[in-house]
N, C-alpha and C positions, 0 to 999 in steps of 0.2 A: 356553843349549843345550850347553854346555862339557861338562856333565854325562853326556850322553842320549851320548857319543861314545865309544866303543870297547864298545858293546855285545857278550858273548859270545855271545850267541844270539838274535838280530834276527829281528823278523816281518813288518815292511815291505817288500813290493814297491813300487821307485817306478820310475817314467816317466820315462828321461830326457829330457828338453829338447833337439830339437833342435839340429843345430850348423848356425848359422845367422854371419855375421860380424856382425850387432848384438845376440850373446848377450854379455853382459858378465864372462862367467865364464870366464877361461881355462881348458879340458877339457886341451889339449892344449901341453905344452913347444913344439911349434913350432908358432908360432900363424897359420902359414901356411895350414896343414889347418883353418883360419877365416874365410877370406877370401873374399869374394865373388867369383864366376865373373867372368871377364875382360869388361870391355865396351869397344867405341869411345865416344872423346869426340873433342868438336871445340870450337865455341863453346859448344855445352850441356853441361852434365855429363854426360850420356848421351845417341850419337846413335845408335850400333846396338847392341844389346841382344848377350846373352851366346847366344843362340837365333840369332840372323841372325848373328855369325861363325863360329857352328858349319857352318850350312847354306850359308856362301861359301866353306868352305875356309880359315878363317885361322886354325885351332887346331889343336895336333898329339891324338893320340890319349889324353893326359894332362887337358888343356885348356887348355894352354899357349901365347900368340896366337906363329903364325909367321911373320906379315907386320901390317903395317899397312894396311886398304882405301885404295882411292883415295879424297883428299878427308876425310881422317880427322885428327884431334888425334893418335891416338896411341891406346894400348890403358891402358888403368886397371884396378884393382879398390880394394877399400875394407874397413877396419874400421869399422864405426859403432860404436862404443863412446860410451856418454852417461856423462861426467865425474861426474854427480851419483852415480850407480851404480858406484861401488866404482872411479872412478878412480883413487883414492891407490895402491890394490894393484896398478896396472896400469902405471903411472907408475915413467920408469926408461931404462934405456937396453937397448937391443937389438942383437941382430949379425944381418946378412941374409947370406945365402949362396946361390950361384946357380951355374949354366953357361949358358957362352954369352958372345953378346957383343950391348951394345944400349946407347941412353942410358935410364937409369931418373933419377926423382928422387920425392922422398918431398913431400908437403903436407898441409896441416892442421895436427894438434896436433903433427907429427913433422917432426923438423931433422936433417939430416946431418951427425953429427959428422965423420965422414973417411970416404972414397969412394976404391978402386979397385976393379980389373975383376976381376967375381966374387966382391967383399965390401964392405958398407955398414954402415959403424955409425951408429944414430941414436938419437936421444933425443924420448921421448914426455912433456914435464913435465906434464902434465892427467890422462893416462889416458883421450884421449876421442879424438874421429874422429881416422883419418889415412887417408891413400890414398897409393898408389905410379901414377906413372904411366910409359908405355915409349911416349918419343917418337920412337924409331929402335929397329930392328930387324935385326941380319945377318944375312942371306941365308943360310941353309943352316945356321946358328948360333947359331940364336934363343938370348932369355934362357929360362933354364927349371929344373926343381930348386931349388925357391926352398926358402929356409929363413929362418924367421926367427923368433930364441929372446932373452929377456931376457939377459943378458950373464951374469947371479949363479944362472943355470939352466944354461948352455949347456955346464957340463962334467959333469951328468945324462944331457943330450940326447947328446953324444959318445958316452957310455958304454952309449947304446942304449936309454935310458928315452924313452917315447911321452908319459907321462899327467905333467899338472903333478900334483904330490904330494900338495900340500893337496886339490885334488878329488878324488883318489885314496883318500885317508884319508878323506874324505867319504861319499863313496858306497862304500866299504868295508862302512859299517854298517847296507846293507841286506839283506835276507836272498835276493831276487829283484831285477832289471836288466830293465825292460822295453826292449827297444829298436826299438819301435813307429814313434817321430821320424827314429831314427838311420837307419832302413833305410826311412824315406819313404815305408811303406806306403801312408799317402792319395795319392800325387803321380801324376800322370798319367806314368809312365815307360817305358823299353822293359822289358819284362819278363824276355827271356832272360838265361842264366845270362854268354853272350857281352858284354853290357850291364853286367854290376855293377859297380858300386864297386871302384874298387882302391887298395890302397895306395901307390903311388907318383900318385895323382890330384894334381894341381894345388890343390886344394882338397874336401874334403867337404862341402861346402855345397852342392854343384851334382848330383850323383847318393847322396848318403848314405856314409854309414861301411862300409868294409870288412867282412868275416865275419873277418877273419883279423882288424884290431882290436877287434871285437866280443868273438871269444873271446877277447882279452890280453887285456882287460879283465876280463871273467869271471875268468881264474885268475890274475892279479895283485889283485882285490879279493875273490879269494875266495867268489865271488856267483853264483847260480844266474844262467844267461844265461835271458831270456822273450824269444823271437822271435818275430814277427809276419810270417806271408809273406805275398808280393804275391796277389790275387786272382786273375789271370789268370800267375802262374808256369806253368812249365809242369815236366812229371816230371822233367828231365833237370835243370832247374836246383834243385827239391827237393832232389832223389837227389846232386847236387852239394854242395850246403848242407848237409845229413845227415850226408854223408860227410865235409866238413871240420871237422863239431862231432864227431865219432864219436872221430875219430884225431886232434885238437889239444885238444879241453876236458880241465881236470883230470879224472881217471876219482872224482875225491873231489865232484866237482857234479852236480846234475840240469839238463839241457836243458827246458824248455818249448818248445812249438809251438804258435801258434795265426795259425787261417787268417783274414787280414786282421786289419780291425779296424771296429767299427761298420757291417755290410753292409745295417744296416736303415735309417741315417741316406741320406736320399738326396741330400744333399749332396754327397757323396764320389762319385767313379765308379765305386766296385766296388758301387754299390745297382741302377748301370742296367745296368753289364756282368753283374750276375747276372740279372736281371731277364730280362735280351735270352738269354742263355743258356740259361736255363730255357724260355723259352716256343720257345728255336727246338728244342731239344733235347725238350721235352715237349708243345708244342703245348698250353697249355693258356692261354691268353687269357683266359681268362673268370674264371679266378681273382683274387682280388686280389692285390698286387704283392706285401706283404708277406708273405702264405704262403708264393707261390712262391719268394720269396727265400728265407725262413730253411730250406725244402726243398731247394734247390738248395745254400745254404751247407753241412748238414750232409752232401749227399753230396763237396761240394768240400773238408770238414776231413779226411772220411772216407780222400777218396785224398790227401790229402796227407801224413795219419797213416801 
């Protein structure tokens, strides 16, 4: 494939791959924005889910845990990385960087070379699972600002680079960027503009990728950005989105829009939220579901255009 690489004028659109923490592809230099939403453990490896400390209060507005529940192990999250899959590239040592103040310690494939407060260096020789876990917590000064970069990357990451390089060069050589995954169009999420993703998140794995990394992407690989918006967005968070690809994309790219994704697959919740839509809005019942849908869809591409 060595060959197929530094195409001058590419015709491939492709879909990125969600950022998930058991993607084995580092996207990102600090493979923090990788990690699984925080959960409690105790005896089980999971005993309250990332959903139930949001809804008790034990996460800051990042999703950063800021107390530990009663009755609890501690707070965790996890790389699943599978060693068979490109472990060797992954394998290496690492620097963490943080605020605050808490006990952390690392497990699985990963060993703490040297530990003080607000920096951990550790070494992953596999390339395969590891987990951080936060058995104490300070009061008013949680751990938080987590960073954590290969050591032979980390004076990239200083200098303000986001994307690890080689996936950079990679997806460079497409001609369109779908970011369908990245922006979690199928997921049952809040929809307003008050709700998205932000760059200083805890992790992107748990609400999607940024707009504002979406577009540094696009005009660092030189790539037409394809955005997919939510189904039930609403004008003000469009008209927000609009506006930040208008006045940050290279003026040398084309934006694509397209509304959702798959509206006819009834799998997804935007088949039945359009569905319920159409028929409260149109009272037509008696049609069948899928006219009404792709009716509905084109007047809902229509005002998002």
């Amino acid at each position: 494939m060595a060959g197929a690489k530094g195409v001058s004028d590419p015709v491939l659109a492709w879909n990125l791959t969600g950022i998930k923490d058991w993607e084995t592809v580092p996207v990102f230099l600090d493979i923090a924005r990788q990690m699984r939403p925080f959960f409690a453990y105790g005896e089980q490896w999971e005993t309250m889910d990332h959903a139930a400390l949001q809804a008790g209060g034990f996460l800051d507005e990042a999703g950063y845990a800021t107390a530990i529940p009663e009755g609890q192990g501690g707070i965790r999250t996890v790389w699943a990385w599978t060693p068979e899959m490109g472990g060797k590239a992954r394998a290496g040592v690492y620097v963490m960087t943080y605020k605050g103040k808490g006990a952390l310690a690392f497990g699985g494939d990963a060993r703490i070379v040297s530990q003080q407060p607000g920096r951990i260096i550790l070494e992953n020789v596999s390339g395969g699972t590891f987990w951080l876990d936060i058995s104490a917590i300070a009061a008013g000064d949680h751990p938080r600002d987590f960073s954590l970069v290969r050591a032979d990357k980390l004076a990239l990451h200083e200098a303000g680079a986001i994307f690890d390089p080689q996936w950079l060069s990679l997806v460079a050589d497409a001609r369109e960027l779908r970011f369908m995954d990245w922006m979690q169009t199928n997921e049952a999420l809040p929809p307003g503009f008050a709700d998205r993703p932000e760059p200083l998140d805890a992790t992107y794995t748990e609400r999607g990728v940024p707009i504002e990394v979406m577009v540094r992407l696009a005009n660092e690989a030189g790539v037409d950005p394809w955005f997919t918006m939510r189904h039930d967005a609403d004008d003000d968070t469009i008209r927000a989105y609009a506006t930040y690809v208008r006045d940050h994309l290279d003026p040398r790219l084309k934006a694509h829009v397209e509304y959702s994704n798959e509206t006819w697959n009834a799998a997804f919740t935007q088949f039945g939220w359009l569905r319920d839509k159409a028929v409260a809005d149109w009272g037509e019942e008696a049609r069948e579901d899928w006219e009404i849908i792709f009716d509905y869809h084109v007047r809902q591409a229509a005002r998002t255009a």
